[in-house]
N, C-alpha and C positions, 0 to 999 in steps of 0.2 A: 593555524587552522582558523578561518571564518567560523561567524558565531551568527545563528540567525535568531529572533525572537518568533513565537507561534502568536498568532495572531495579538489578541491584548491582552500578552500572560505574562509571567514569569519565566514560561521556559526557553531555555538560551542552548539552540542544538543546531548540530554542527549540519552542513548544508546536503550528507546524506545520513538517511537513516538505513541502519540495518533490520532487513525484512525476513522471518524467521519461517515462512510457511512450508520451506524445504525440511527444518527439521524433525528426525523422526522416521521421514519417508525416503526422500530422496537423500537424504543426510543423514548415518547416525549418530550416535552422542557424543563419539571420538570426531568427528568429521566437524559436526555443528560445532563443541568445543573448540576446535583449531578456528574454525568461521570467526565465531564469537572473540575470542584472544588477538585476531588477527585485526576485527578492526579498532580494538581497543589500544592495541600498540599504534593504530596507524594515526588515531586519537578520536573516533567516532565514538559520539558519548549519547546515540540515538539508539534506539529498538523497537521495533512494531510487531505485537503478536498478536494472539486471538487464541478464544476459549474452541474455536473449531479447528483449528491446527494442529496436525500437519493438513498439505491437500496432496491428490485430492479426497474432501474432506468424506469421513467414516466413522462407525457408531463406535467401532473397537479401539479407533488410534485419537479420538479426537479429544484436546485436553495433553496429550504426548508433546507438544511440542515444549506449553507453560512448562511442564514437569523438567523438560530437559533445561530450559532457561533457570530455572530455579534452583537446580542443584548445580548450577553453573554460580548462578548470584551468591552459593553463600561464601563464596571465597572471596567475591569482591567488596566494595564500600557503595552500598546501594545508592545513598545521596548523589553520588558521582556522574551515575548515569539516566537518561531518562526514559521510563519505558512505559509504552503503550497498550493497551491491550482492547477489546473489542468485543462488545456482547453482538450475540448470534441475532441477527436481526426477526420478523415476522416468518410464518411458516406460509403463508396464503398467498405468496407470490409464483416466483420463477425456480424456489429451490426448496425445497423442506429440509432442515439443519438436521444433521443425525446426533441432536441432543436436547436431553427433557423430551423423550419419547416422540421427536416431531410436533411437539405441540407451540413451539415458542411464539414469544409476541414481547414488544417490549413495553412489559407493565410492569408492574411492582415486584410480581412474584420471580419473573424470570429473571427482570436487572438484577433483585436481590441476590436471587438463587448463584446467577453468573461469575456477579461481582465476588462474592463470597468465596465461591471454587475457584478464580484464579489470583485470587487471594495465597491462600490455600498453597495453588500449585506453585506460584513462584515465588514462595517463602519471603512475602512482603505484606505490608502493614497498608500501604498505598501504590496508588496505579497514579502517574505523573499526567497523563492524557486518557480517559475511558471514551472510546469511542463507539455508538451503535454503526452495527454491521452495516446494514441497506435498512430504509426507514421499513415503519411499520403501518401500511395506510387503514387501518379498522383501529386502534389506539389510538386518542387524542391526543396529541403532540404536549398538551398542558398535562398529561397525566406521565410522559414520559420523563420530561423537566423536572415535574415537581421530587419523584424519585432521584433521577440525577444530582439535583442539586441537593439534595439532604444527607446523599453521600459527602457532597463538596463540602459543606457543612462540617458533617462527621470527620473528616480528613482522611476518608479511604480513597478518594479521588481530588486532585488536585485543580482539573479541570479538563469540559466535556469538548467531544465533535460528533463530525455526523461521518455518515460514508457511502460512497455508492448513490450520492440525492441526487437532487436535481435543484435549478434556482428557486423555483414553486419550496420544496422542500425547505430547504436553509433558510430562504429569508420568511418564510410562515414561523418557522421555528423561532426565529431570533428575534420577529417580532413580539412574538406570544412571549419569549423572558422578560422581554425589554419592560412590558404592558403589567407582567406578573410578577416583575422582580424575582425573575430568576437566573441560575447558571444559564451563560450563552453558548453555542457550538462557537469555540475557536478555529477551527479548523472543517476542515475535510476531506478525502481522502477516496479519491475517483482515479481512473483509470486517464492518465495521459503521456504519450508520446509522438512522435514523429508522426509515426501511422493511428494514432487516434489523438487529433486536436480535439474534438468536440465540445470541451471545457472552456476554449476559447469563444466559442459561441455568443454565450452567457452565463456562463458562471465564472467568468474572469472578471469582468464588471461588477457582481454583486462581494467578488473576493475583497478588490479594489477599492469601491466604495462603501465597504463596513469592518475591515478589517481582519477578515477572515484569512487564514492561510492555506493554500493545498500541500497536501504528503499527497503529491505524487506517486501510484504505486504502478508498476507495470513498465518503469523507462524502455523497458528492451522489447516492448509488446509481447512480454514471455519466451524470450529470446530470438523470437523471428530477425531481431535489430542487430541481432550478432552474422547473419548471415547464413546460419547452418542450417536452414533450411530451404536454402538454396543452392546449396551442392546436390550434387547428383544420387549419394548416397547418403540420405538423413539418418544421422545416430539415432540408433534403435531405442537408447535410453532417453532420447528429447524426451520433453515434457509432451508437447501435441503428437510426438509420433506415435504415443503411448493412451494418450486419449483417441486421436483417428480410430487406433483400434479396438477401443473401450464399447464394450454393447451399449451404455445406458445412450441413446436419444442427445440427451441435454449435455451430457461429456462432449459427445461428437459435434455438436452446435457450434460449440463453447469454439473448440479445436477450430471448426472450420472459418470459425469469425476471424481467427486469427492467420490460420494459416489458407490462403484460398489466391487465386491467383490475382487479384488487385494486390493485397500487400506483399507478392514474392514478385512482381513487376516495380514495385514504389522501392522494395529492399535490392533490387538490383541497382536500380538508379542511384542509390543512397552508395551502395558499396562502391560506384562507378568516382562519387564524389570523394570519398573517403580514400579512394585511391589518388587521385587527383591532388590532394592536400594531403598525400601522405599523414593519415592518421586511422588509427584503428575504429572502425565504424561502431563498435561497443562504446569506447570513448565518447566519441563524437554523439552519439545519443545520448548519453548522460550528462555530457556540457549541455545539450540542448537543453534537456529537460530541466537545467537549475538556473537558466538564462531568465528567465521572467520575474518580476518583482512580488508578486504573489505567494509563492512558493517559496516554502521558509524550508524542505528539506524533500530530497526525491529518495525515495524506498527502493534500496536493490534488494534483491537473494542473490544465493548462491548454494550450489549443490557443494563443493569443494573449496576450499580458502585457495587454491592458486587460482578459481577467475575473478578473484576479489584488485589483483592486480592489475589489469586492463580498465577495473571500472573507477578504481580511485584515479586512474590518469585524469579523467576526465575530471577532477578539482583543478586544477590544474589549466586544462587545454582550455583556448579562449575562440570561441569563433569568430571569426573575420566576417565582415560588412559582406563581401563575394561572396563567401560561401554559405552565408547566412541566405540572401537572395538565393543562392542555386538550392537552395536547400525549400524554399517558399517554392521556388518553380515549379518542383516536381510534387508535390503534393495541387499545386493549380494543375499540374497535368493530370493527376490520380486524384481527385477528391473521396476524401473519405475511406478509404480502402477496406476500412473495416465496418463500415456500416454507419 
């Protein structure tokens, strides 16, 4: 197994991380257990969770997921593996978090509050990477650090990132430690795949020239990269066929960004390739996604450990010079697809 370093740390993790946001909901404890067991035999010594977990996220289930990992962790050798977790970002944006009554922000009281509970739930003494959710623009970036880092300090976090930023974001941030002598974001953790480069932009460059790493989350754009939703009869258990029909507004957004006929036009073309180079288009999206030098480890889920098989191929498969270019083409043909 390849070993990748997170930005300029310590931690040495293997080049996918296991993403946990299915547990609980789409996954229960017997389910998520086989998940979890399955990629530790395969030797993935990665984890990514969050205090609003499972999705999608709710006031009754959220914190379910940590609890489920944690009665998992105490059979294992915690050292072993490295696990992430993720305070609930500002409530003043695009989403209000159904925890701490909707009031969150990340300041003192809420990192504390956070840190503390998923603490707590996954029966550990430290969080290996803490990362904030989506930044917090009314909170001074110096007030969120100064917290951070005093946990670094105390040794309940090993070291911070960010998630959901922007270039604006990370490099304000990373200058204001550098200035104040504080914890820096190693990392970050935005959404990238086939059908969403946008990170390519400009935050590839600020990765590149400061050392920062992406955890890649979303490789399969939430499974549209698998294909099944573009069969004729979409599984009624999908993820978006489930939000399409979800009353709240921002669910259905959410769904239709993903699934909307630019990205089932790009995911045809992809399937047409993948047929082409005989290989399985799930695959073939996950070699993509660990192809770039930036990216120290790409984030899958899974509802069930048997699609954990198709996604570890892609360590493995290596993309060709051709298919690499046919694969550039059709995104020059579809820019953007998801917005």
């Amino acid at each position: 197994m390849e070993f990748r370093y997170i930005g300029k740390t310590g931690l040495r993790v293997t080049p996918i991380c296991l993403g946990t946001m299915t547990f609980g909901s789409q996954a229960d404890k017997k389910e998520s257990f086989k998940i979890m067991d399955k990629a530790v035999d395969f030797g993935l010594n990665f984890f990514d969770t969050a205090e609003l977990y499972p999705v999608p996220p709710s006031a009754h289930y959220a914190g379910l997921t940590e609890e489920i990992i944690g009665e998992w962790l105490k059979n294992k050798q915690r050292d072993s593996l490295i696990i992430t977790s993720k305070v609930a970002g500002a409530a003043n944006g695009w989403f209000v978090p159904p925890v701490r009554h909707g009031l969150t922000a990340v300041d003192r009281f809420h990192i504390t509050k956070a840190l503390d509970t998923t603490l707590k739930r996954l029966g550990t003494d430290y969080i290996d990477l803490y990362q904030v959710h989506w930044p917090d623009m009314s909170v001074p970036i110096e007030e969120t650090l100064y917290v951070l880092s005093e946990f670094v300090k105390a040794g309940k976090i090993r070291y911070i990132g960010t998630s959901n930023d922007s270039a604006y974001g990370l490099t304000k941030a990373n200058e204001v430690a550098k200035f104040k002598n504080l914890s820096r974001y190693q990392s970050i953790q935005n959404n990238f795949s086939m059908l969403n480069r946008r990170f390519l932009d400009e935050l590839a460059i600020v990765c590149k020239k400061e050392d920062i790493s992406l955890l890649p989350y979303s490789p399969l754009a939430g499974g549209v990269l698998t294909g099944k939703y573009n069969q004729e009869f979409i599984p009624t258990n999908a993820r978006f066929a489930r939000y399409l029909a979800d009353p709240n507004p921002r669910v259905q957004a959410q769904a239709k960004r993903f699934v909307n006929d630019r990205t089932l036009a790009s995911v045809e073309k992809y399937l047409q390739l993948a047929k082409e180079f005989d290989v399985n288009l799930t695959t073939l999206s996950i070699a993509w996604s660990m192809k770039f030098d930036f990216i120290a480890s790409t984030i899958i889920g899974a509802s069930n450990s048997t699609q954990l098989d198709v996604i570890f191929d892609g360590l493995n498969y290596k993309i060709s010079d051709e298919l690499d270019k046919k694969i550039d083409k059709v995104h020059q043909e579809i820019l953007y697809p998801m917005g």
